[in-house]
C-alpha positions in Angstrom: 17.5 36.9 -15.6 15.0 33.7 -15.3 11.8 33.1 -14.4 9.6 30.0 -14.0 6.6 29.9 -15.4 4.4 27.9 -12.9 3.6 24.2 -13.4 1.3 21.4 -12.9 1.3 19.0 -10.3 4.4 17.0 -8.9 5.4 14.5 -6.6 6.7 15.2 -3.3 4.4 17.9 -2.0 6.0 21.2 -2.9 4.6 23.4 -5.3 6.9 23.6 -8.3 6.5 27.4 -8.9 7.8 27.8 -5.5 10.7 25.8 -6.6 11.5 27.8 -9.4 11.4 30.7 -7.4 13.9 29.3 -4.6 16.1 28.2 -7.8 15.9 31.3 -9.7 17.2 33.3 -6.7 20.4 31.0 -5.8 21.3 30.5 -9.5 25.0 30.8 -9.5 27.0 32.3 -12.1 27.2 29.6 -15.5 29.6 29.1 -17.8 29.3 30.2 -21.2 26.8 28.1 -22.9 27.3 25.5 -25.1 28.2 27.2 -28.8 26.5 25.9 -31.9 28.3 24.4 -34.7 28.8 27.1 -37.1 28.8 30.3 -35.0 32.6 30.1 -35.3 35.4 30.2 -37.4 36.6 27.1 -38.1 39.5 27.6 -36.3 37.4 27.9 -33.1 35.9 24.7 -33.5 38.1 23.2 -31.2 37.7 25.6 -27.6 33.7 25.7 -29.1 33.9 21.9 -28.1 35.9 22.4 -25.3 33.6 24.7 -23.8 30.7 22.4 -24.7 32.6 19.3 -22.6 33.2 22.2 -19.8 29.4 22.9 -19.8 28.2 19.0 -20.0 30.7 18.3 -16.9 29.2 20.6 -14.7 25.4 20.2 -15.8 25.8 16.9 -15.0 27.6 17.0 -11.9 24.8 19.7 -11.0 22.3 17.1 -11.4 24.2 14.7 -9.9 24.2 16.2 -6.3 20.5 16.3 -6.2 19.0 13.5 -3.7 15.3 13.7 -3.9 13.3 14.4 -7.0 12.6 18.3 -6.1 16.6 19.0 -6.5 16.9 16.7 -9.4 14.9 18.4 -11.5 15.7 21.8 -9.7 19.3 21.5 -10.8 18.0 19.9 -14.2 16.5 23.7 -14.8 19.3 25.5 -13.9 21.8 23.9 -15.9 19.8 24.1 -18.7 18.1 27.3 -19.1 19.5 29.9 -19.9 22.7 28.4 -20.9 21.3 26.2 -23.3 17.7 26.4 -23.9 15.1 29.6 -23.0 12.5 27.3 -21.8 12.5 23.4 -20.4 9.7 21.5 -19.8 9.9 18.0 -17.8 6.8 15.3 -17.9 7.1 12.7 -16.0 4.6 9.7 -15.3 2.4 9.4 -12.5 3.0 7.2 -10.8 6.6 6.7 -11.0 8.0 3.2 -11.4 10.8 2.6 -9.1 13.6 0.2 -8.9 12.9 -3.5 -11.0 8.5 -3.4 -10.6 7.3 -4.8 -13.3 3.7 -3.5 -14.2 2.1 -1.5 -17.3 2.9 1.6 -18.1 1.2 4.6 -16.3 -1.5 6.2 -18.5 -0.9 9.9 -17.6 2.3 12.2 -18.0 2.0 15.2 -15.6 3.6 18.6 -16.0 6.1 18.7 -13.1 8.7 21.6 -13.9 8.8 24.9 -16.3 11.6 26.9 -16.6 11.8 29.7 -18.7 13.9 32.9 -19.5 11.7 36.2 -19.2 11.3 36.3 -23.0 9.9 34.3 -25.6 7.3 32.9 -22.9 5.9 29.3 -25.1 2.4 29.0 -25.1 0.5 26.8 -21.8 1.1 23.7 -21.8 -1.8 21.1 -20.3 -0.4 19.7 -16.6 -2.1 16.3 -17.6 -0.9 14.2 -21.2 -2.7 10.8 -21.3 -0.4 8.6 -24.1 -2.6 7.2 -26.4 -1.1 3.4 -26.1 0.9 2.6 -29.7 0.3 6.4 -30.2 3.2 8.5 -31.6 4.1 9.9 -28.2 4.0 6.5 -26.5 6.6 5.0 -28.9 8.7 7.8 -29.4 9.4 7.7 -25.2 10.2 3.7 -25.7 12.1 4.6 -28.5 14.1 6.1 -26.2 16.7 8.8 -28.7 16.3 12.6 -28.3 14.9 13.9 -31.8 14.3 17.9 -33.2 10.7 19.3 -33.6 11.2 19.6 -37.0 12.3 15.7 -37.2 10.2 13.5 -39.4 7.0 12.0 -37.9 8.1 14.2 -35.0 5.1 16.5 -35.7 2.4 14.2 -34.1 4.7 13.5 -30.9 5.0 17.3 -30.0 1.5 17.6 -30.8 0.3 14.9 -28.5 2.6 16.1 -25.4 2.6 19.9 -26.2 -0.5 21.4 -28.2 -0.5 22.1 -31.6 1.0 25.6 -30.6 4.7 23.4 -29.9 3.9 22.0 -33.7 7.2 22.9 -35.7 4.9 24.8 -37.9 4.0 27.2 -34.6 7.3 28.2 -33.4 10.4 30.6 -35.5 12.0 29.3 -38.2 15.0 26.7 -37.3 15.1 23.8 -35.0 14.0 25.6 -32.1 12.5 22.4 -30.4 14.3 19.3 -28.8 12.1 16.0 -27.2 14.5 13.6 -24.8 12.7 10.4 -23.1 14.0 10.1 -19.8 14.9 6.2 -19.2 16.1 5.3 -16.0 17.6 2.0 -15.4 14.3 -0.5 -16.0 11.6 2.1 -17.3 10.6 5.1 -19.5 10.4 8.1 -16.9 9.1 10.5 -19.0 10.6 13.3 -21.6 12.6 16.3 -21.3 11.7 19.2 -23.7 13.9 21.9 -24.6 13.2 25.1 -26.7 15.1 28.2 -28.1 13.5 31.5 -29.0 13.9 33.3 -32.4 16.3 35.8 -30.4 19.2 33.0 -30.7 20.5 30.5 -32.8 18.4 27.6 -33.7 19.5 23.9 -32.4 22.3 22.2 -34.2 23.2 18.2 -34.2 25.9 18.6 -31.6 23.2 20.2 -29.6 21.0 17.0 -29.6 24.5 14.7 -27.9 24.2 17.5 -25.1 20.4 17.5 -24.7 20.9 13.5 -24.8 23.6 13.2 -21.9 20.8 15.8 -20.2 18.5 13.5 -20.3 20.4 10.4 -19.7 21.9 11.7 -16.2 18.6 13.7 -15.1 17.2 10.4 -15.7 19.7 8.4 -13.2 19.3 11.1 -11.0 15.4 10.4 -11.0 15.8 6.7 -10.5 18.2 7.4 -7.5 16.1 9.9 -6.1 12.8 7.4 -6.0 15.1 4.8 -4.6 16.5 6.5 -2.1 13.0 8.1 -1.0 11.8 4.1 -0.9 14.7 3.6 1.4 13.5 5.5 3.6 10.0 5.1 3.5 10.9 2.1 4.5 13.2 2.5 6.7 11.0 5.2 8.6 8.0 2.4 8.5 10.5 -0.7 9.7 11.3 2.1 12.7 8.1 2.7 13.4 6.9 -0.8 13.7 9.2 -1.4 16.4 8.0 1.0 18.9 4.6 0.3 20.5 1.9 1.1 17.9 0.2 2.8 21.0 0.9 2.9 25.0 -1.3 1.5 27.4 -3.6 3.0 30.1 -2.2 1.8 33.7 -4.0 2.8 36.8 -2.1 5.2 38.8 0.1 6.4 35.8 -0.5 9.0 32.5 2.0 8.3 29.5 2.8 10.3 26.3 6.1 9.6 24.0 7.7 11.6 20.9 9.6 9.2 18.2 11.8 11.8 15.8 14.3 10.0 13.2 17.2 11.6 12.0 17.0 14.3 9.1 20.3 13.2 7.8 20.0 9.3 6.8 17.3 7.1 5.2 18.8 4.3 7.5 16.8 3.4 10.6 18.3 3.7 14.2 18.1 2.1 17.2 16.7 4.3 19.3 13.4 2.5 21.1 11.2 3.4 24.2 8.5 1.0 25.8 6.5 0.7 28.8 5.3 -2.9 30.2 2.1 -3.5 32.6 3.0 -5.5 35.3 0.9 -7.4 37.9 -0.3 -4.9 41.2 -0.7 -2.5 38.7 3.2 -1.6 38.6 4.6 -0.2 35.0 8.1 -0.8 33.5 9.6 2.2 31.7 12.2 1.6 29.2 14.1 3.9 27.3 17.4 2.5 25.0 19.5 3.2 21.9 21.6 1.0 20.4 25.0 2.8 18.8 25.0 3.5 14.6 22.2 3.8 12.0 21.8 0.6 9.9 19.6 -2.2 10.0 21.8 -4.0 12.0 20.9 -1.7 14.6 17.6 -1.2 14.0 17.4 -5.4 14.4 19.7 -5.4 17.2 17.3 -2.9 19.0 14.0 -5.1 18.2 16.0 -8.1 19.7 17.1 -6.1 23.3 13.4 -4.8 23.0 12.0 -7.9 22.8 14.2 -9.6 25.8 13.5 -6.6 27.8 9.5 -7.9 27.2 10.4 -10.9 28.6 12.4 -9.5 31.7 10.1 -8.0 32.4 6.8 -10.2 32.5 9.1 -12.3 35.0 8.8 -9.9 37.5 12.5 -9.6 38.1 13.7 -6.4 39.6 15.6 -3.6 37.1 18.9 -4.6 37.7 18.3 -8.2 37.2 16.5 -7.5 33.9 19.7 -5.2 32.9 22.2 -8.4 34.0 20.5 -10.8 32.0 19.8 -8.4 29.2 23.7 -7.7 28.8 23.7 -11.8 28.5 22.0 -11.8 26.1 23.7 -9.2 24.2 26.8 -11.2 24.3 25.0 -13.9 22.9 24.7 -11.9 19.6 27.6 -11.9 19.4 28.1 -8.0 17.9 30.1 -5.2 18.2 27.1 -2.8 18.6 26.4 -1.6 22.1 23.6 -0.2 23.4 22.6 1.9 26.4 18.8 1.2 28.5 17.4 2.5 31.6 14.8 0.6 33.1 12.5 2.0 35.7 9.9 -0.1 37.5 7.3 2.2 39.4 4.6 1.0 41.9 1.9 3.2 42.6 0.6 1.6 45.8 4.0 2.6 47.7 4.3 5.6 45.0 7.6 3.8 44.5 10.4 3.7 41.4 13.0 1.6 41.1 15.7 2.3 38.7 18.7 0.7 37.1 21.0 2.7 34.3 23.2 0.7 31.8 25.4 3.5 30.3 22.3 5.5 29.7 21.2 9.3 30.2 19.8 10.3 33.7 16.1 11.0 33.7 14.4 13.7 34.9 11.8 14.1 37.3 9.6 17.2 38.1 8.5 17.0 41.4 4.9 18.7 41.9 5.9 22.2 43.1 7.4 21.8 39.6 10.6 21.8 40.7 13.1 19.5 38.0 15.8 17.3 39.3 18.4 15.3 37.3 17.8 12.5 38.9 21.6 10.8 40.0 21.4 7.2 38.9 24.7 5.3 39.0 25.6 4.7 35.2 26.6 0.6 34.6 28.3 -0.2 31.5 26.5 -0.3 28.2 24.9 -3.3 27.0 27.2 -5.5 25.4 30.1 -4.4 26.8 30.2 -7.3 29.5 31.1 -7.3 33.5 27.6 -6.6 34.8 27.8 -4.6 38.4 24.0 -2.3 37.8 22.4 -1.5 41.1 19.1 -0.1 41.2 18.0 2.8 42.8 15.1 3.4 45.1 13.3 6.8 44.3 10.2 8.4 45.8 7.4 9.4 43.2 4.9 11.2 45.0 1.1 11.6 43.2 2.2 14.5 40.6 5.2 14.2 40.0 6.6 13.5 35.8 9.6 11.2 35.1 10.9 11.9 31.6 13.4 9.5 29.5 14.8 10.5 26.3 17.5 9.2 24.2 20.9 11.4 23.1 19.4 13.3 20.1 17.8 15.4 22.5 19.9 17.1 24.2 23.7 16.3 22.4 24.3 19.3 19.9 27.5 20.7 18.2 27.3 24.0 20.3 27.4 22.5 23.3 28.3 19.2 25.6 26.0 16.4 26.6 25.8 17.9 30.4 25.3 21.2 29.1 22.5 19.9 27.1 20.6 17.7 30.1 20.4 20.7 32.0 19.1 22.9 29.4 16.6 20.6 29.2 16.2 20.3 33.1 15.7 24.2 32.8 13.6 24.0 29.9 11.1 21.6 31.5 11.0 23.5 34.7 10.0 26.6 33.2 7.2 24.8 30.9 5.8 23.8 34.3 6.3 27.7 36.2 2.5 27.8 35.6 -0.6 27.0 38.6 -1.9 24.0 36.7 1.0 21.5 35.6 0.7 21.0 31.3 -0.5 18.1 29.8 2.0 15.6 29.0 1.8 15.6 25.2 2.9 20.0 25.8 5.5 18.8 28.2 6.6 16.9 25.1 6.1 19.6 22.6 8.2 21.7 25.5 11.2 19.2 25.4 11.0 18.7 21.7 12.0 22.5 21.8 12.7 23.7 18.2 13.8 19.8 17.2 10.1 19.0 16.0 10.6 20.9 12.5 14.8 21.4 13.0 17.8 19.4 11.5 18.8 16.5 13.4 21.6 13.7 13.0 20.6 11.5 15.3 17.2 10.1 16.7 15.4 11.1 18.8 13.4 9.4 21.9 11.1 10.4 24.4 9.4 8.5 27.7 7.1 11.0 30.0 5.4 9.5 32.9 2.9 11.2 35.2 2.8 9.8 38.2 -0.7 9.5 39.6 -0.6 6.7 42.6 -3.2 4.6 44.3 -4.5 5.8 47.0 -4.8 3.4 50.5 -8.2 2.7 50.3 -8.3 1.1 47.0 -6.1 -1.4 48.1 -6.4 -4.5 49.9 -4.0 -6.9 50.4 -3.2 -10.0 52.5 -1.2 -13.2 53.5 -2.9 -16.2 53.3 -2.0 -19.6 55.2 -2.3 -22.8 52.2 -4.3 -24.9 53.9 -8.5 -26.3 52.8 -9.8 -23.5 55.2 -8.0 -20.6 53.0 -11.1 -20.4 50.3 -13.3 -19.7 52.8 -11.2 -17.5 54.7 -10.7 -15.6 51.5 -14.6 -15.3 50.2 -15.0 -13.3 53.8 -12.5 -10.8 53.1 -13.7 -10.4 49.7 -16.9 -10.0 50.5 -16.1 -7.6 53.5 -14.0 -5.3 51.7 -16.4 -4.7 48.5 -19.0 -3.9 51.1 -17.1 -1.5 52.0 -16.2 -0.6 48.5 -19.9 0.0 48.0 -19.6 -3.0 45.2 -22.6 -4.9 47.0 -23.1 -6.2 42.9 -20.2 -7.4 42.8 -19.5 -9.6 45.9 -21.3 -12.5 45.0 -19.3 -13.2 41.2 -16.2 -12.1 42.7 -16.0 -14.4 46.1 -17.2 -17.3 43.7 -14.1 -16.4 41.7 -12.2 -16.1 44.3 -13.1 -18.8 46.0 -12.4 -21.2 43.0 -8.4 -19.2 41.9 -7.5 -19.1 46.1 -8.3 -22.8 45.9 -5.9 -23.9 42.9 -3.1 -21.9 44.2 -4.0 -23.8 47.4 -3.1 -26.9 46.0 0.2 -26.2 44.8 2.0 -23.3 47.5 4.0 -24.4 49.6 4.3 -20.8 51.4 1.5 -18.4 52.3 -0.8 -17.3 49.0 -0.9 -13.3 48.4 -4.8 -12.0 48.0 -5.1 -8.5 46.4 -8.0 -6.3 45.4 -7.2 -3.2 43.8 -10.2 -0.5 42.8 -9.5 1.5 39.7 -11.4 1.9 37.2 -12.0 -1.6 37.2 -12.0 -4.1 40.2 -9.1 -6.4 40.1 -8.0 -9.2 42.0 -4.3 -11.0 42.5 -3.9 -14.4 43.6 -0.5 -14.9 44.2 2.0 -18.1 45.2 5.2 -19.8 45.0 4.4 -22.3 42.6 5.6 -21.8 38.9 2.7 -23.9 37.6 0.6 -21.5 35.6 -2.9 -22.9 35.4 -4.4 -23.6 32.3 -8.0 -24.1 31.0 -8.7 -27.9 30.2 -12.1 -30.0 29.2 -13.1 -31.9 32.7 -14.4 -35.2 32.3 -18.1 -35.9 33.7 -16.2 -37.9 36.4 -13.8 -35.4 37.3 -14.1 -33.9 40.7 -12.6 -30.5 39.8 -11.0 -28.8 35.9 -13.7 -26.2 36.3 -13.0 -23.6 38.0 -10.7 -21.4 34.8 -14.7 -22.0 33.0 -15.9 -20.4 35.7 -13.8 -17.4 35.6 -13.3 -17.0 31.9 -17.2 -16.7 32.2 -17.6 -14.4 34.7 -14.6 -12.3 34.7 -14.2 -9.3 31.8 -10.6 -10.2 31.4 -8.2 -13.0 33.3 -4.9 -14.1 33.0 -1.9 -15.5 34.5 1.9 -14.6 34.5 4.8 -16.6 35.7 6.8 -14.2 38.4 10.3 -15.2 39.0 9.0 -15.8 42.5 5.8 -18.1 41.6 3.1 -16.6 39.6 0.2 -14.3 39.9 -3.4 -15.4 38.8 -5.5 -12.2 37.8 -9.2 -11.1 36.6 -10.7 -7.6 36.3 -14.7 -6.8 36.6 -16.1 -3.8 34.9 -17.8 -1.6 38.7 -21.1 -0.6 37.9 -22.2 2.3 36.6 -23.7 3.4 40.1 -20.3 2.6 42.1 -18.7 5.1 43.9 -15.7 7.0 42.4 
């Protein structure tokens, strides 16, 4: 039976006593260990070789299955000990170099693994060795060739890595002590030590070729294992990056979203989510996943994301953003396909549009908590050509929460995709059985279920949307005739409508902004101008017309007449901007109210 004998620290996070215990207690059944040259007849020296090429083929095939650096070195230990050594010791450098970097040699070894049998327990050895540079240790890892403890010079090299209680004086008569460098591909990982107590045979040269093809695949196996955890470190960070670092705070809408990658692949997917202000205060939801795991995908997905962006800022309605986003998906001219649902809500007519290319339905819990699939005719993927989306009009009363989620949700191999949508339905109802309805982020947590810390082959996304609308009276809105008289006409309903606001502070800045945005959109509309003033937490106003001339800030001359009005509001205004609608544009600027204003 084997035991480990605690260790020092290691990379990855685990603790690498606990991983001896977890490997001590699935150890399978070995083969006989590798005999020494000598313990048999000469006659036997051939199946004593045989069996020594039976135990090298499945050590190293052992270590070669390990894909991180814990089961590396995990099956390292349990190939070796007790088959072939009693105890084995691995040091590797800290940091590890991975793949071609170029850079000096890390200054400290660390203790990572110690695996022992229960007897002939070696003295401690420090978790922390710090190579003297051009020392003995130092050169003997460049050097690169397993040696014996009693080698010459080999003395001052077990010394510096070990304690003098390792010294080949210290330990039983024979070669009880081997030293492998681990060399991966470009660099010296590290060393490999192996020892024998005094109740077996001592090491023999053949022993040294095993310990040496040890070391040489444990070594590959550590390479691969840092490579493949940089793969996807990366690929996890080039994920991340294209989702929205954070979501924004709309009036009249909460929002919370879950990212989880896949357990199973380092490769990034094309799962993506993303939600768009739009002007009046309306908020694009978008949830889509592209098909496979590659960074084809993953690029194909930050390219439909990006389009999407784009859409959407033209104010075109969902199933017009899903026509021309299927365009453009030809235009790449891939195989990949993709599925997106893009919802558009309004919380002034606590409205939501909604248009499904090959995607999941959403669900929405109404406020009595009541949750509803919610039956959105499904268009063809993106990609897949021949258009034909509609969009559906959906009522989304003050209360009610709209969630959109990706596949890897609810698809599973116990059950079907329908099966899976309404366990979640059922699962999202009960979270919400309570008086109070839960905070998004635990209506989350609630549809996450037990995926948060499971096993999952494919991504998942999640989209929730509380619905909070606007109510009437912060809203004002009107149709305004292009003509000289309009400014005016539109500083008097400003004016009257803050006073009723109780924003007395704010009428005079915010007709004289008015005044000057109603008067450019004058001079280009051809049909009535849209005025809006919407009372959130800030005070916005909308200057709407059909013109697609988005105004721009420019330096007036002294002669010019007019130029100054964009200075004007730039100045006064906390924010200002202007989009391009596929109808005209909208011209916008928000005021901080006062701290005294009404609620």
């Amino acid at each position: 039976m084997t035991k480990r004998l605690g260790s020092g620290k290691r990379t990855g996070g685990k603790a690498a006593g606990a991983r001896g215990r977890a490997a001590a207690s699935r150890r399978p059944t070995r083969s006989a260990p590798p005999p020494a040259s000598g313990d048999r007849p000469d006659e036997g020296r051939t199946e004593a070789q045989t069996d020594r090429l039976r135990y090298l083929d499945a050590a190293t095939r052992s270590i070669a299955r390990g894909m991180d650096l814990d089961e590396t070195l995990s099956e390292l230990c349990r190939a070796a000990v007790p088959a072939f050594a009693d105890t084995a010791l691995v040091h590797l450098y800290d940091p590890l170099p991975v793949g071609d970097e170029t850079g000096p040699v890390p200054g400290v070894l660390r203790l990572l693994t110690t695996e022992q049998t229960s007897s002939d327990a070696p003295a401690a050895v420090a978790e922390a060795v710090h190579p003297a540079v051009g020392g003995p240790l130092a050169t003997r890892l460049r050097d690169g060739r397993p040696i014996f403890g009693d080698a010459p010079h080999a003395a001052a090299t077990v010394t510096e890595l070990l304690g003098a209680a390792h010294a080949p004086g210290a330990l039983p008569p024979g070669r009880r002590l081997i030293l492998a460098p681990l060399h991966g591909r470009s660099h010296v990982l590290g060393s490999v030590t192996l020892l024998r107590g005094a109740g077996r045979p001592g090491f023999t040269d053949d022993d040294l070729l095993v310990a040496s093809q040890l070391a040489t695949h444990t070594a590959l196996g550590i390479d691969k294992a840092m490579l493949y955890a940089r793969e996807a470190s990366v690929a996890d960070a080039l994920q991340r990056t294209m989702l929205p670092p954070s979501l924004p705070e709309p009036p009249g809408v909460r929002l919370a979203s879950r990212y989880l990658p896949a357990s199973r692949t380092a490769q990034v997917g094309g799962d993506w989510y993303d939600t768009i202000p739009l002007p009046g205060n309306r908020v694009a939801l978008v949830i889509g996943d592209v098909m496979g795991h590659s960074m084809t995908s993953a690029a194909i997905m930050g390219q439909l994301r990006t389009t999407v962006q784009t859409l959407a800022l033209l104010d075109l309605p969902p199933d017009e953003v899903l026509h021309h986003l299927d365009e453009q998906a030809e235009r790449l001219g891939t195989e990949h396909t993709a599925t997106c649902l893009y919802a558009l809500y309004d919380p002034v007519l606590q409205r939501l549009l909604v248009s499904n290319a090959g995607h999941l339905p959403p669900v929405l819990l109404h406020p009595d908590g009541h949750g509803e699939i919610l039956s959105v005719p499904p268009g063809a993927p993106i990609g897949v050509g021949g258009g034909g989306f509609e969009a559906t009009e959906i009522h989304a009363p003050a209360g009610a929460t709209l969630l959109l989620y990706t596949d890897g949700l609810v698809e599973s191999r116990d059950f079907d995709v329908l099966t899976g949508i309404e366990i979640l339905r059922a699962r999202l109802q009960s979270a919400t059985a309570g008086a109070a309805p839960p905070a998004l982020e635990t209506l989350c947590d609630a549809a996450l279920g037990t995926l948060g810390g499971g096993e999952r082959d494919d991504d998942v996304a999640l989209l929730a949307a509380r619905f909070e609308g606007l109510l009437p009276e912060t809203v004002a809105y009107w149709y305004l005739a292009p003509r000289p008289q309009t400014a005016g006409q539109a500083r008097r309903l400003t004016r009257r409508t803050l006073g009723r606001w109780g924003l007395d502070s704010l009428i005079e800045s915010t007709e004289l902004m008015v005044s000057e945005v109603v008067a450019n959109a004058v001079r280009f509309a051809t049909r009535p101008i849209t005025l809006r003033l919407l009372r959130t937490d800030v005070l916005r106003c909308e200057v709407g017309d059909d013109s697609p001339v988005v105004p721009r800030m420019r330096h007036a001359r002294l002669s010019d007449e007019g130029g100054r009005g964009l200075f004007l509001v730039d100045q006064v205004a906390q924010r200002w901007g202007a989009t391009r609608l596929s109808s005209g544009k909208v011209v916008w600027f928000e005021q901080f109210l006062p701290e005294d204003a009404p609620r």
